[in-house]
N, C-alpha and C positions, 0 to 999 in steps of 0.2 A: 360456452359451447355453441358451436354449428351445426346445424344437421343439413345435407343436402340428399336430400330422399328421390329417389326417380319414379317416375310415375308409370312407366312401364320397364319392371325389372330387366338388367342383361342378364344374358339365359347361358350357358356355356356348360360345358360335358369336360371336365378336369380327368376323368377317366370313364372308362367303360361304363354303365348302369351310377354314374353320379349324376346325377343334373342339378347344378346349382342355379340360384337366383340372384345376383348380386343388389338391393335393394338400395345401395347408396353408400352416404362415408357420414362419419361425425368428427368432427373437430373438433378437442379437447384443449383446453387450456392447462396450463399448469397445475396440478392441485383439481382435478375436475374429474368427476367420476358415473360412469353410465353402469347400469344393472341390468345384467340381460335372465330375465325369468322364464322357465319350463312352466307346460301346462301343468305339474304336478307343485308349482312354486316354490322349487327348487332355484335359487338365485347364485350369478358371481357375477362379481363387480369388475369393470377394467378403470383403471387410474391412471391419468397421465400426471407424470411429476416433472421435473425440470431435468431426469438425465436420461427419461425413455418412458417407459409402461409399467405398472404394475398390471401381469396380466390376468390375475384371478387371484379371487380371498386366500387367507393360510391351508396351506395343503393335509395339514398336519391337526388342522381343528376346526375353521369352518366350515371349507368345504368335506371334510368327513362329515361334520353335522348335518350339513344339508342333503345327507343322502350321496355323496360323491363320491369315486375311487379315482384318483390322477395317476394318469400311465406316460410312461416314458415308451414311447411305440419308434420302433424304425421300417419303417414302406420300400421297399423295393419294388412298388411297382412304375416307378418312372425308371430313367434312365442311370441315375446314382442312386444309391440310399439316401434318403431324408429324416429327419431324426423330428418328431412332434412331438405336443403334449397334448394329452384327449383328456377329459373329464367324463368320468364315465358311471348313469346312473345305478347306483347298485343294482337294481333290478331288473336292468338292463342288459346283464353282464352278457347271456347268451348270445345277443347279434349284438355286441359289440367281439365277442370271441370268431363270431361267424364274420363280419364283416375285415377283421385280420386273415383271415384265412381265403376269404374272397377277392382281397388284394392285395394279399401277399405282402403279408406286414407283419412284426412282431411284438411281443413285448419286452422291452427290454427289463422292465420295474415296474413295480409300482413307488411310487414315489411318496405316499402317505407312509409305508409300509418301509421303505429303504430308510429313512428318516427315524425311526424305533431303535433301529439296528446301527444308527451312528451316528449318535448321542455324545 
């Protein structure tokens, strides 16, 4: 692993009331895995393998255990729909339902939950 961290963040407005920080990049090797943790130590993991990313723990059991709901979200608020995956703290659910709504975004699934249903 690389890490190349900036020492004074790029700062950019992706849309209206977002202001991001971009803090840097990490380079993974194959087989190499970084853990990004909430204040409430809530954890997922991204892993790079030899044919892309794994880009978070099992939808279906860890990340539920860890307190998580993964959403299938589609954004219209740029110029085409964009289709994401959010992870989303359970206890969080209200502004994450508020921040859909504020940019005009949906839910398409849940995807813990679609996963039950097609077995």
């Amino acid at each position: 692993m690389r890490a190349d961290f900036r020492e004074q963040p790029r700062e950019f407005v992706p849309l209206e009331g977002i202001n991001l920080k971009d803090m840097g990049s990490i380079f993974l090797e194959h087989n190499e895995q970084v853990t990004f943790t909430t204040a409430s130590n809530k954890n997922n993991d991204i892993v790079r393998t030899e044919w892309g990313f794994y880009l978070g723990n099992s939808i279906n059991w860890r990340l539920r255990e860890q307190g998580f709901k993964t959403a299938l979200v589609v954004s219209r608020a740029g110029n085409e729909p964009r289709l994401y995956i959010n992870l989303v703290e359970q206890e969080r659910m209200n502004d994450f339902f508020d921040y859909l709504k504020h940019y005009h975004s949906e839910l398409v699934c849940w995807l813990d939950e679609w996963f039950l249903t097609h077995q």
